[in-house]
N, C-alpha and C positions, 0 to 999 in steps of 0.2 A: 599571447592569446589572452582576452579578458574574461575576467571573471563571468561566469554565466548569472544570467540575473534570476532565474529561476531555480529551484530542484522540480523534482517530482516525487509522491508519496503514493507507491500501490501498495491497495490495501484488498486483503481475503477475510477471508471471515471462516471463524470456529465451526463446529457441528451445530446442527439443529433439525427438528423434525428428522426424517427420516435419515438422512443425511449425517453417518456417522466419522464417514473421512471425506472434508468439504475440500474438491481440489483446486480453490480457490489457494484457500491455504499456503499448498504447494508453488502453486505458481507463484502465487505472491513474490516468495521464498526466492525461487529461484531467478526470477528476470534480476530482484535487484542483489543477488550474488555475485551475476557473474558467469555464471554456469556456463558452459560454454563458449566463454569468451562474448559472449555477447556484454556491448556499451552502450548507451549513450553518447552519439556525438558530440566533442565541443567539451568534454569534459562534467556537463551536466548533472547535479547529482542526482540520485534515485534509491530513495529506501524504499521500505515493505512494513508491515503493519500488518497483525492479524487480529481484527475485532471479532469479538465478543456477537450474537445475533442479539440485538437487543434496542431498542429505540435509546433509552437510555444510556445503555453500557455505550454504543455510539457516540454520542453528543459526549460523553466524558471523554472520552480515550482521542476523539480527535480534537478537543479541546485541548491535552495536553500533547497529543503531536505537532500542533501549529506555537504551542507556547515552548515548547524547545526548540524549535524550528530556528537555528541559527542566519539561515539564509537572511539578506538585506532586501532580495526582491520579491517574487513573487513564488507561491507554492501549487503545485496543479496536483492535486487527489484522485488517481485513478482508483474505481471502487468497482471489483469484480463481486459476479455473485454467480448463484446457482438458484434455477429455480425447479423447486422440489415436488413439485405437482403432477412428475414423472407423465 
C-alpha cells in the first residue's frame, strides 16, 4: 500500500467567554486517539491540536504545527468550534 500523501490535523480550542469545558477540546482528543476503534482509511495520519482562543495564540501554534509537520504531502486542518452566544 502507498504512502498516504496527506495527514490530517483536528484541532479544538481551550475555554473562552462563558465557555469553561470547550467540547471541542474533547473531541478533538478523541477522533485522533482512536477511541473506539475508529481510523482513518488507507492508513492516513490524524492528529489533534488544542489552541489557545486567540487571533494570535492561533497563527503561532499552527505556525509550529505545520513546521513539524513531517509529512511530504499535503496537510488538511480541520478547525472545530463552539459558538458561545447560547
Amino acid at each position: 500500500m502507498a504512502t498516504p500523501s496527506c495527514s490530517i490535523v483536528v484541532t479544538g480550542f481551550g475555554p473562552f467567554a462563558d465557555v469553561e469545558e470547550n467540547p471541542t477540546d474533547w473531541l478533538a482528543r478523541e477522533l485522533a486517539s482512536g477511541a473506539d476503534g475508529w481510523r482513518l482509511p488507507h492508513g492516513v495520519p490524524l492528529r489533534s491540536a488544542v489552541l489557545e482562543v486567540s487571533t494570535e495564540d492561533v497563527d503561532a501554534q499552527l505556525q509550529r504545527l505545520h513546521s513539524g509537520d513531517d509529512s511530504s504531502g499535503c496537510v488538511i486542518y480541520v478547525h472545530l468550534g463552539v459558538d458561545a452566544r447560547g
